[in-house]
C-alpha positions in Angstrom: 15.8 165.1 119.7 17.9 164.8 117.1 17.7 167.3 113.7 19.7 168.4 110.7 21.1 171.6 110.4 20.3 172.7 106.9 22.2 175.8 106.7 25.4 174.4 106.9 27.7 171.6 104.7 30.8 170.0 106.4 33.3 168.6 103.4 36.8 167.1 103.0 38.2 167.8 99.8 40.5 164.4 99.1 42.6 163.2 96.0 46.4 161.4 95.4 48.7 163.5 95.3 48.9 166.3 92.6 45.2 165.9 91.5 44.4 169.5 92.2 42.8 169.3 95.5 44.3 172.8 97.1 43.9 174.1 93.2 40.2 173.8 93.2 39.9 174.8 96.9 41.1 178.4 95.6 38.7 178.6 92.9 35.5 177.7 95.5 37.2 180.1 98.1 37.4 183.0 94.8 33.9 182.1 93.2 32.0 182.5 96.9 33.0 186.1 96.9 35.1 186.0 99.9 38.1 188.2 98.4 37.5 192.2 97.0 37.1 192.5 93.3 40.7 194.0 93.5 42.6 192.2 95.8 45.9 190.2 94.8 45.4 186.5 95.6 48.3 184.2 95.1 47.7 181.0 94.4 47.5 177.7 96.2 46.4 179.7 99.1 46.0 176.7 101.5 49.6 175.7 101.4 50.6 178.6 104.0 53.5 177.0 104.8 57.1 177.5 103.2 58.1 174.5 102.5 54.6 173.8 101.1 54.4 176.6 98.7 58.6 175.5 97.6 57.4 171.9 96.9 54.1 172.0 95.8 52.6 169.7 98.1 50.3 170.1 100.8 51.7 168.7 104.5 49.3 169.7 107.0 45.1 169.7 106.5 43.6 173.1 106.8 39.9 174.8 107.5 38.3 177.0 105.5 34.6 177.8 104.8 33.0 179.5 101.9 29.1 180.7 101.9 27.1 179.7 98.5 23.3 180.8 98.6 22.9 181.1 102.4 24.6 178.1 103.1 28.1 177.9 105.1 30.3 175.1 103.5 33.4 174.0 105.8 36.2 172.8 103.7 39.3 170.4 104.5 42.1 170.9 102.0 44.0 167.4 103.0 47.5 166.1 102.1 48.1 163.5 99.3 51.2 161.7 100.4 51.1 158.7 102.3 53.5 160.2 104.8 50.8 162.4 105.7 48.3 160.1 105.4 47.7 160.6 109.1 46.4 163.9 108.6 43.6 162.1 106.5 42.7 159.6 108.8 41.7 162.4 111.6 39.6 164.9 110.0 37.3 162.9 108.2 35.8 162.5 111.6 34.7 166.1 111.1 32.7 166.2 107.9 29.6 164.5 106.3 30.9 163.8 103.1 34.2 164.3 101.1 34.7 165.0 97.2 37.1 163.0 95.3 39.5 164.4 92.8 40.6 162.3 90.0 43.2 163.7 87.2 41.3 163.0 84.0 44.9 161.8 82.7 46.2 159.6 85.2 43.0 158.4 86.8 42.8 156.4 90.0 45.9 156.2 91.4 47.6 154.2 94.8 46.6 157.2 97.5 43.2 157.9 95.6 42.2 153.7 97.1 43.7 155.0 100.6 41.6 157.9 100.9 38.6 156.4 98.9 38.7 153.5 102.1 39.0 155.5 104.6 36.1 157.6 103.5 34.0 154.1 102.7 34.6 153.0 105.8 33.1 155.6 107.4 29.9 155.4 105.2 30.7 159.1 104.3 28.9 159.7 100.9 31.2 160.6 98.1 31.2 163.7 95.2 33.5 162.4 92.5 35.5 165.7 90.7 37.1 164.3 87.3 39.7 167.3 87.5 42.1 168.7 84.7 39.4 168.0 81.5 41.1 170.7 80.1 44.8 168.7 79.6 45.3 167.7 76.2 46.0 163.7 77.1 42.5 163.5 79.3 40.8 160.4 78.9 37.6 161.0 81.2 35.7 157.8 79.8 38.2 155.7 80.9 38.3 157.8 84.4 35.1 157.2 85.2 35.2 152.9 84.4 38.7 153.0 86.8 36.9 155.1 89.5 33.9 152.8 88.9 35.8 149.9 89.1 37.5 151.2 92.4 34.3 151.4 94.3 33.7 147.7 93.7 37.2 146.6 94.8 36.5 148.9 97.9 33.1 146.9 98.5 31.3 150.4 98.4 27.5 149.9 98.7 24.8 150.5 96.2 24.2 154.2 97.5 28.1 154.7 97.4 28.0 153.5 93.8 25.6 156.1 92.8 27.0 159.1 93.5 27.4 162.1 91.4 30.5 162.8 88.7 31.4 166.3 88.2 33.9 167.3 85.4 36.2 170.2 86.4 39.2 172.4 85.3 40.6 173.7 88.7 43.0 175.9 87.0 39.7 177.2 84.5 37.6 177.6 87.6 34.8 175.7 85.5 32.5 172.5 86.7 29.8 170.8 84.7 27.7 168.1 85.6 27.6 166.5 82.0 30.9 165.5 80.6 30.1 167.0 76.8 29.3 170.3 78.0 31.7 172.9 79.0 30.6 174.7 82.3 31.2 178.4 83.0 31.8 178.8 86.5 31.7 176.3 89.7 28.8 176.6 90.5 27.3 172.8 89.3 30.3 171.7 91.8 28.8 174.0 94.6 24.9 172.5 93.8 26.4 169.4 93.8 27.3 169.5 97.3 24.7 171.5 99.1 21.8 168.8 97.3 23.8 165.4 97.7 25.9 165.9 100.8 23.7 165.7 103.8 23.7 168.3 106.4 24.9 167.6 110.1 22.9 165.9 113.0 23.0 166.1 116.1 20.3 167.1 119.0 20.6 171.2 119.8 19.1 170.5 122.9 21.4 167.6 124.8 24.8 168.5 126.4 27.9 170.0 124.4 29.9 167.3 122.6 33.0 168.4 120.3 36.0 165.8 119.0 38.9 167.3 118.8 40.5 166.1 115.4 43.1 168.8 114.5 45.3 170.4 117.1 46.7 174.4 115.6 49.7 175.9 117.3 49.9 180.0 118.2 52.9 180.9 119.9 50.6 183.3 121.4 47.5 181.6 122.5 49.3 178.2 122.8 47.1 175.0 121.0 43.9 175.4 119.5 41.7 172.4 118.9 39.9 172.2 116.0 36.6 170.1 115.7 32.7 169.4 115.0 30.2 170.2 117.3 28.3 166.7 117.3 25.7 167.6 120.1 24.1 170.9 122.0 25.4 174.2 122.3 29.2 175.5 123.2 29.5 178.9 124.6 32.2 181.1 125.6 33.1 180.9 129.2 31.8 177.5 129.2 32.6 175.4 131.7 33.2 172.0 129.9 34.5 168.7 130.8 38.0 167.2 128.5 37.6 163.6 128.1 39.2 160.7 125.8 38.1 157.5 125.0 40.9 155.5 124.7 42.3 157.2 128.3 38.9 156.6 130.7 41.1 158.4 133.5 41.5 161.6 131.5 38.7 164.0 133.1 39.6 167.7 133.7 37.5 170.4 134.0 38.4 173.5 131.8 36.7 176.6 130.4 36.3 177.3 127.3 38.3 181.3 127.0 37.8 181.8 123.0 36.1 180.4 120.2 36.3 180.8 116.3 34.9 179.8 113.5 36.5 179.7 110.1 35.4 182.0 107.3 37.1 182.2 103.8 41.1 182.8 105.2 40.5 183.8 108.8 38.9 182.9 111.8 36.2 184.9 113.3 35.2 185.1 116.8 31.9 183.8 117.8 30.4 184.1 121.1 28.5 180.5 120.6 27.8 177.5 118.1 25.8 174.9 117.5 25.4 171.6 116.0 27.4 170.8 112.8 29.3 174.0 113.1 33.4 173.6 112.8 35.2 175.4 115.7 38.5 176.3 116.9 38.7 176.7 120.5 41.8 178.1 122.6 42.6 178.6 126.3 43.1 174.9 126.8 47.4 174.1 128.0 46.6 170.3 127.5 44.4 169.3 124.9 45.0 166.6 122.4 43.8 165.0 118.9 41.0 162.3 119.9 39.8 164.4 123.0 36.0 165.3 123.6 34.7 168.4 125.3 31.3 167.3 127.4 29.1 169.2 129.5 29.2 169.1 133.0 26.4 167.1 133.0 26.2 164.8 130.2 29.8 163.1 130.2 30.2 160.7 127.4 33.9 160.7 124.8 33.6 160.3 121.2 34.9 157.1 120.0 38.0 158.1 117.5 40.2 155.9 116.0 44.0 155.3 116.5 46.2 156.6 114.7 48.1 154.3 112.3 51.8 153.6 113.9 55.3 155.4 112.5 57.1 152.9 110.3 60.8 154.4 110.4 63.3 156.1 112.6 66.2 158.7 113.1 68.4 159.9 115.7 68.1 163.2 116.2 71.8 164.1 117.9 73.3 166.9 119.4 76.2 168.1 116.7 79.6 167.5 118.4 81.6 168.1 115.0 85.0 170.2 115.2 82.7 172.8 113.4 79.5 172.5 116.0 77.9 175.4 117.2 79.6 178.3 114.6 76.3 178.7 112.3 73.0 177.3 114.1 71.2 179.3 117.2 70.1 176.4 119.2 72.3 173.9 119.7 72.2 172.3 123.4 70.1 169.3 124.1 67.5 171.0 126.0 66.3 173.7 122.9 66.8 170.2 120.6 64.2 168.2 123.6 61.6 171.5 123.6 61.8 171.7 119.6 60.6 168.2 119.3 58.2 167.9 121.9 56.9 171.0 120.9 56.4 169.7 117.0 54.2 166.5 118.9 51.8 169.5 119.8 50.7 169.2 115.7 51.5 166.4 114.7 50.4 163.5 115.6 51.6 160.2 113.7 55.2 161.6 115.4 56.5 159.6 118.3 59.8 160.9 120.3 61.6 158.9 122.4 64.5 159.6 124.6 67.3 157.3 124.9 70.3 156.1 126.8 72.1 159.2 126.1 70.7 162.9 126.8 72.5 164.0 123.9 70.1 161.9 121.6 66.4 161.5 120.8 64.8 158.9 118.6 62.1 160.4 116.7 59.4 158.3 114.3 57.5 158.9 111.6 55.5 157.8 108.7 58.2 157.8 106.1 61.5 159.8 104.6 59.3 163.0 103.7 57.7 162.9 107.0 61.2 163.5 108.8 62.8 165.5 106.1 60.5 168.5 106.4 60.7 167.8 109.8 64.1 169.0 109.9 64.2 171.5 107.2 61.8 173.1 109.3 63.7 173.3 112.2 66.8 173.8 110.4 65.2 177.5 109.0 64.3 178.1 112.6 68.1 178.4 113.6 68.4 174.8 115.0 71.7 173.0 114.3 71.9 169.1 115.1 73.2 165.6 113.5 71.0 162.5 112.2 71.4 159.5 111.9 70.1 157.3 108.4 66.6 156.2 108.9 65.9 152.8 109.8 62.7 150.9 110.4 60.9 149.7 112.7 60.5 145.9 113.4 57.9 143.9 115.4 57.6 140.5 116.3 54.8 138.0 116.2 53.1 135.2 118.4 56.1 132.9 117.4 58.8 135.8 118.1 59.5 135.9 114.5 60.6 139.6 113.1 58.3 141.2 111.0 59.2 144.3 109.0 56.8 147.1 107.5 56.1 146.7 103.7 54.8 148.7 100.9 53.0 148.5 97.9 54.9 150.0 95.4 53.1 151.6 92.1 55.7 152.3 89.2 54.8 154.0 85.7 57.9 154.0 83.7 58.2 154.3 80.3 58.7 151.0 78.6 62.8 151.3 77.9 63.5 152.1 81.6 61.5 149.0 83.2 64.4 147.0 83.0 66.8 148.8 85.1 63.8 149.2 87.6 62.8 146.0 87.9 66.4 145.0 88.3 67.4 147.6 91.1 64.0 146.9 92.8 64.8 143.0 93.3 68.0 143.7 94.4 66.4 145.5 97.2 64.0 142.4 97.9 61.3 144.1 95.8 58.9 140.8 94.3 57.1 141.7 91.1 53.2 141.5 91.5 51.9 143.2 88.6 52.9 144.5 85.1 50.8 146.1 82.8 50.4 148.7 79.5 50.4 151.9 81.4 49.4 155.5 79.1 51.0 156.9 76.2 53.9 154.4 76.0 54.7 154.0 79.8 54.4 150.4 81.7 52.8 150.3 85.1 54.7 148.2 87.3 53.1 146.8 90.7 56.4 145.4 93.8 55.5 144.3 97.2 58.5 145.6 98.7 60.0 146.2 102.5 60.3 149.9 103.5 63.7 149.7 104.3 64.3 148.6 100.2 63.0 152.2 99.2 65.5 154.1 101.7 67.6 155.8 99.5 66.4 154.4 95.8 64.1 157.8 94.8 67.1 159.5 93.6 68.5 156.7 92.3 65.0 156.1 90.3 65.5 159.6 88.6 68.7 158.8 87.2 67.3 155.3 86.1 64.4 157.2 84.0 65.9 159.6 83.1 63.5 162.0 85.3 60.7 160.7 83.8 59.5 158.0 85.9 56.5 158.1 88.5 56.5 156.5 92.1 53.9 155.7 94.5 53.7 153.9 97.4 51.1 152.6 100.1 51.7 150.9 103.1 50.7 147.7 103.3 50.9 146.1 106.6 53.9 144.3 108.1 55.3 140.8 106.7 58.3 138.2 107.6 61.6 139.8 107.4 63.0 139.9 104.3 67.1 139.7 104.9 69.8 142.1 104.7 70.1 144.5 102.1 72.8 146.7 101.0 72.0 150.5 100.3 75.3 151.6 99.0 77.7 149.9 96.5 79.9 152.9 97.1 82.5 153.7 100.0 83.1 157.2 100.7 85.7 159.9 100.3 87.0 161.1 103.9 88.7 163.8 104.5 92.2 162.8 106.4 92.9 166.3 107.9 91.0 169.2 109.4 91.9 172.8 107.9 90.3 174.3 104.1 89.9 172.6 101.2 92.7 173.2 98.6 92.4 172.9 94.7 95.4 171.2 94.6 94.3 168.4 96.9 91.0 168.6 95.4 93.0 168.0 92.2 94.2 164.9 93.0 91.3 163.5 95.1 88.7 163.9 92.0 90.4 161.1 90.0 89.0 158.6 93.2 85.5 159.7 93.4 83.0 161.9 92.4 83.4 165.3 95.0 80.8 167.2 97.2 83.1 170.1 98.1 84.5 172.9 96.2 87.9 174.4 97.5 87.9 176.8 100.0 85.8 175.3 102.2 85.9 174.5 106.1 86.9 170.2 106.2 87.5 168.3 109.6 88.8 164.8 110.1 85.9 162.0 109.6 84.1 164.3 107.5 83.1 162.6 104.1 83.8 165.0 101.0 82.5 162.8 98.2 82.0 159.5 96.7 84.0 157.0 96.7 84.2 155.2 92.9 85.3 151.9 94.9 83.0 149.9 97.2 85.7 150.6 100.3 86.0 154.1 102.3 89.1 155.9 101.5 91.3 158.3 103.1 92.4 161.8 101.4 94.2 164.9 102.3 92.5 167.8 100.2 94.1 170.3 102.6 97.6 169.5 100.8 99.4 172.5 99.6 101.8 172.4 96.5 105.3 172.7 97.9 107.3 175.2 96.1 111.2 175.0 95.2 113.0 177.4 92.9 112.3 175.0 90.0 108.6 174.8 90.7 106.5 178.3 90.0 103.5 179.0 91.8 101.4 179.5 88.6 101.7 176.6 87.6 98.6 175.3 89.8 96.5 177.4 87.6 96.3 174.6 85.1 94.5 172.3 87.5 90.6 172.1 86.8 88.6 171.0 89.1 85.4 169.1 88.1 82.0 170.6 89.7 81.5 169.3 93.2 78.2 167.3 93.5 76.0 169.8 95.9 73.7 167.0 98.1 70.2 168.6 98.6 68.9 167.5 102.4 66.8 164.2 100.8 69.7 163.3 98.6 72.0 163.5 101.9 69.7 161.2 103.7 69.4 159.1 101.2 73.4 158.6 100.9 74.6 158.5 103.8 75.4 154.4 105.4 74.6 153.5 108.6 77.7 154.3 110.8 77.2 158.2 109.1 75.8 161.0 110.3 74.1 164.4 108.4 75.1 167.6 110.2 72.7 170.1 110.0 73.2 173.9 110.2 70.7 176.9 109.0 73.3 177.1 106.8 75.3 174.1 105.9 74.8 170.2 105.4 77.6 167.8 106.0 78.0 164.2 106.1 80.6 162.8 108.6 81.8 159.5 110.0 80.2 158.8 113.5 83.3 157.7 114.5 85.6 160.6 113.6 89.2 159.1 114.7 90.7 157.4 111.7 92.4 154.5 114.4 88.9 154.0 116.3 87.2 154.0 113.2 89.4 151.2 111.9 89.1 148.9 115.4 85.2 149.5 115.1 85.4 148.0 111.8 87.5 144.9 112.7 85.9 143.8 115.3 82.1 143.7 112.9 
């Protein structure tokens, strides 16, 4: 018979991105007690990752659980991009209700509707967290009409419309359930979610039942998969029975060798759970996102839903540059085949696909972020390989028409700017839907645009605005294909010669373009060295030495001046380089190169397009 388990709470803790989500998570995790009075606790604890601490942003979800008067709350810190949005989609499966975070500045923004439907649609009831009361510009009024108005958009139902505001400052560690009064601690947030968010059901006495929504990697006990216990009792030693719904012939039987639960930071070893509790269980080679753990007797999957599909691609190729294989530690194609099978162990809105060649691999994700940090990762692990630009991925219909992915694209900008945006943004066959008054002297601009139009324009949008302007985008289905678009109005510099880079040929290649190389530096022929002020590609020896003759001194050369050389971060490298370019990467290097490195095959190549 089925029953609620009232000493636990199963939440997911959503919000756009840089609403404060991971923020507030630290404050529940310090306010429950679960860290010594004197213990040094740094902050954004969540983002465990490197690259999430550098950034700010949150990539991957994680489990955590806090304990508030005798009840155990499990807590999913999620992502806020869209390029994680897969991550979202997944581990709502395992709670019972999610809070909402809303910046009381910039209110409901594009990614706070994706994560709102997603939750909505799963009928999951909804704690609204109006976060950041304490910034000067918050407008929490207004907040609340735009959240408000959100849920009717969303067609939420008359329970969903009723649910409870809390008004917070993450970074005070306060919460108060009346918007004129100031709280003290969390604990009105903590209330909040013990009395409105149900606790789980399931029957204690039927046969073990657990979805596996998130998959952890150890490079010691191998995967880990993370999810609810919907039904009975799962022990260790267990013999279970690993299932999948959307693959009926999937049936193997494995034991279950360990099992955790989660508790502040850590998991803790448990010898047994039951119904509603979150677990991590390991001693399974080949388990998988989606897959259900049944008793021996009682086999019956867990509907879960599919994934959404990757919109772009790169070419993940091993680096055959004159310079290959001096700075990176793996560098064959079979370390570059395990790396990114290995990385579809965690992540799973990555596909990898091998090609015609065994030297290259065509790997897809959910946008530019989702592939950049991708290979930053693997780049600080000692991997060294080339990529291709990213490209997107086309279908076709019923009349075998192509259809390319589009986005909705949300701009606020202030108002002298939105010129040049909307310009640049039609250029790249964006169509204006929407413009409005935005906050403090900023206009909100709405495009429907193709994917492949945003490949390469963020950096470009900071140099528009002058740094100032926002961008966010949603996925929005695919549509008929727009025509061609050009990315760059700019050829390239290449370098003519291999050898080092000399000032004096550095000299005289500045006046063409605008550099990426200082002198003394290791050049090849076909690699590109800067930018080229003219739309062609052009051809330049910056090896060249100054001859010297009895008239000519050799301090003269100490007059030349050499302008600073442009240094291309990884996104800006992706984002510039054409489609017959490639990005070396190396732990410690990033250079741009002509797939085609002879100068004579390069120019037949071109003739015959």
């Amino acid at each position: 018979m089925k029953q609620n388990r009232e000493d636990v709470r199963n939440i997911a803790i959503i919000a756009h991105v840089d609403h404060g989500k991971t923020t507030l998570v630290d404050e529940l995790l310090k306010q429950s007690g679960i860290f010594r009075a004197n213990q040094e606790v740094v902050e954004r604890m969540m983002d465990s990752n490197d690259i999430e601490r550098e950034r700010g942003i949150t990539i991957l979800a994680k489990n955590t659980a806090v304990t508030y008067k005798n009840t155990k709350i499990n807590i999913i810190d999620t992502p806020g991009h869209a390029d994680f949005g897969g991550e979202v989609e997944r581990v709502l499966k395992m709670v019972d209700g999610v809070v909402l975070v809303v910046d009381a500045f910039e209110g409901a923004m594009p990614q706070t509707k994706f994560v709102l439907r997603k939750a909505l649609e799963l009928n999951l009831p909804v704690i609204v967290c109006i976060n950041k009361i304490d910034r000067p510009e918050a407008r929490c009024e207004e907040v609340i009409d735009e959240v408000l108005e959100l849920f009717l958009d969303l067609d939420a139902n008359d329970t969903q419309l009723d649910c409870p505001f809390i008004f917070a400052s993450a970074k005070m560690g306060i919460a108060s359930n009346d918007i004129t009064v100031t709280g003290t601690d969390m604990s009105p947030l903590f209330e909040t979610i013990i009395n409105y968010i149900p606790a789980p059901v399931g029957d204690p006495d039927a046969g073990t039942q657990i979805l596996i929504s998130t998959i952890d990697y150890n490079e010691y006990v191998g995967r880990i998969g993370v999810g609810k216990v919907d039904n009975g009792v799962v022990r260790v030693n267990q013999e279970v029975i690993l299932v999948n719904a959307h693959d009926p012939e999937k049936q193997k039987k494995v034991k279950i060798n360990k099992l955790y639960e989660f508790d502040g930071l850590n998991k803790v070893d448990v010898q047994e759970a039951g119904i509603g509790s979150i677990v991590a269980i390991s001693g399974i080679s080949d388990i998988h996102i989606g897959d259900t753990l049944c008793s021996l007797e009682n086999v019956s999957p867990i509907h879960f839903q599919k994934i959404s599909e990757p919109t772009i691609a790169m070419n993940f190729i091993v680096n055959d540059s004159p310079l290959a294989g001096l700075e990176g530690k793996f560098v064959t194609s079979r370390h570059l085949r395990e790396r990114l099978f290995r990385e579809l162990n965690t992540d799973v809105s990555l596909r990898v696909e091998e090609t015609d060649s065994t030297e290259s691999y065509k790997v897809s994700g959910r946008g530019e972020l989702h592939l950049s940090v991708l290979i930053e990762n693997m780049r600080r692990e000692g991997f060294e390989f080339a990529v291709s630009k990213a490209e997107v991925l086309y279908q076709k219909d019923e009349q075998g028409k192509t259809l390319e992915p589009m986005e909705l694209c949300y701009i606020d900008v202030p108002d002298e700017f939105s010129g040049a945006v909307i310009e640049k943004l039609s250029q790249r066959k964006g169509e204006l839907r929407n413009m409005g008054a935005g906050n403090g002297g900023y206009t909100r601009l709405e495009f429907s645009i193709p994917s492949r139009g945003l490949i390469g324009y963020r950096g470009e949008f900071m140099t528009d605005t002058k740094g100032n302007g926002i961008m966010n985008t949603v996925f929005d289905g695919y549509g008929p294909f727009k025509g061609e678009i050009q990315y760059r109005k700019t050829g390239s510099l290449i370098a003519f010669e291999s050898g080092e880079s000399v000032t004096y040929g550095l000299f005289n290649a500045q006046e063409r373009g605008i550099l990426f190389i200082g002198a003394g530096e290791k050049v090849y022929s076909g690699m590109i060295i800067g930018q080229c002020a003219k739309v062609e590609d052009c051809e330049l020896n910056v090896c060249k030495k100054k001859q010297l003759t009895n008239t000519r001194s050799s301090g003269a050369d100490e007059a030349l001046r050499l302008s600073p050389p442009k240094i291309l971060s990884l996104e800006q490298a992706l984002e510039f380089i054409d489609t017959d370019e490639l990005l070396e990467v190396t732990p410690k290097s990033l250079r741009i190169r002509k797939k085609l490195l002879d100068p004579t095959t390069r120019k037949r190549a071109s003739s015959k397009k």
